[in-house]
N, C-alpha and C positions, 0 to 999 in steps of 0.2 A: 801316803806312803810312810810317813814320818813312824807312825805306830809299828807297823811292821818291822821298820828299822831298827827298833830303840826295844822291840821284842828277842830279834832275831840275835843282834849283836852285830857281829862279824862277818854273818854271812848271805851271798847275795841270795835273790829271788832263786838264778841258776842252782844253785848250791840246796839250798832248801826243795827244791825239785828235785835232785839228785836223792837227797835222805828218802824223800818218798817211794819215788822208783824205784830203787832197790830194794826197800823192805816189803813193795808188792800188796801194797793197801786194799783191801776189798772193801771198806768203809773207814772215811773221812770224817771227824769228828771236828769242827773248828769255832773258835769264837768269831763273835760277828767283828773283832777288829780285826781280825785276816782276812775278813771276804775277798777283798782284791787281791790280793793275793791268790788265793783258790783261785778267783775268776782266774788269773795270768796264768796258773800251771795245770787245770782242769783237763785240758786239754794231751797234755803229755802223761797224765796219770792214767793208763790204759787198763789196771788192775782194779778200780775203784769201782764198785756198782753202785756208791752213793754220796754224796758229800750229806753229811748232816749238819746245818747250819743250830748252833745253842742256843735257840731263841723259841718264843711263841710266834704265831701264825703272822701279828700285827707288825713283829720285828723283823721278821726275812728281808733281807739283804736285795735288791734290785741288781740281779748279777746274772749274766749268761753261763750257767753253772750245769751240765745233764747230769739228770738225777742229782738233783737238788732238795732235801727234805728238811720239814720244819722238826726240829728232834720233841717240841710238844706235842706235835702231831702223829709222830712216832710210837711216843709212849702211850699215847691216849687210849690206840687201839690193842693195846696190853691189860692182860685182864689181872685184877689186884691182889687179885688171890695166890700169890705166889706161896709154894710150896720151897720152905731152905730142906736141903739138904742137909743129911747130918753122917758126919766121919770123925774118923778118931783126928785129933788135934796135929799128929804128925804125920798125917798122909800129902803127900809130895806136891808140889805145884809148882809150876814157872809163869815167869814174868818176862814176857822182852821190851826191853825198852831204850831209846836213842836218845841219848842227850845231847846235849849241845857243844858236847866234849870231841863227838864227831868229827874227824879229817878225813 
């Protein structure tokens, strides 16, 4: 738990559940020193269709986590050939994003 703590700052496990909830997550992206974490609020996150754990297959987390995916595993089945996109340089884009400045 110590990691969590000393990630999070200020705020408790409740409270970090709370930022999730609300922002209505459909995918979960977490480093393997949050797992416990996730395992604790998995649970209450009803929006989420996936946790992706950031690890390969050998590093996954021994966590009671639904929908649980190894994010190597993930990409793997992504084919490499990715086509960019191309626009003019000022066409519009947003970003949301929570920081830890949240009350």
């Amino acid at each position: 738990m110590s990691n969590q703590q000393s990630a999070l700052g200020q705020f408790s496990i409740g409270r970090v559940g709370q930022f999730s909830i609300s922002a209505d997550n459909l995918y979960l992206f977490f480093d393997l020193s949050f797992a416990a974490l996730v395992e604790q609020l998995a649970h209450k996150l009803k929006t989420v269709k996936a946790f992706i754990a950031l690890c390969n297959r050998e590093q996954m987390p021994a966590i009671e986590v639904p929908g649980l995916v190894c994010y190597e595993d993930l990409i793997a089945e992504q084919s490499s050939n990715f086509i960019w996109s191309e626009f003019d340089e000022r066409t519009a884009s947003s970003m949301c994003y929570i920081s830890g400045t949240y009350r």
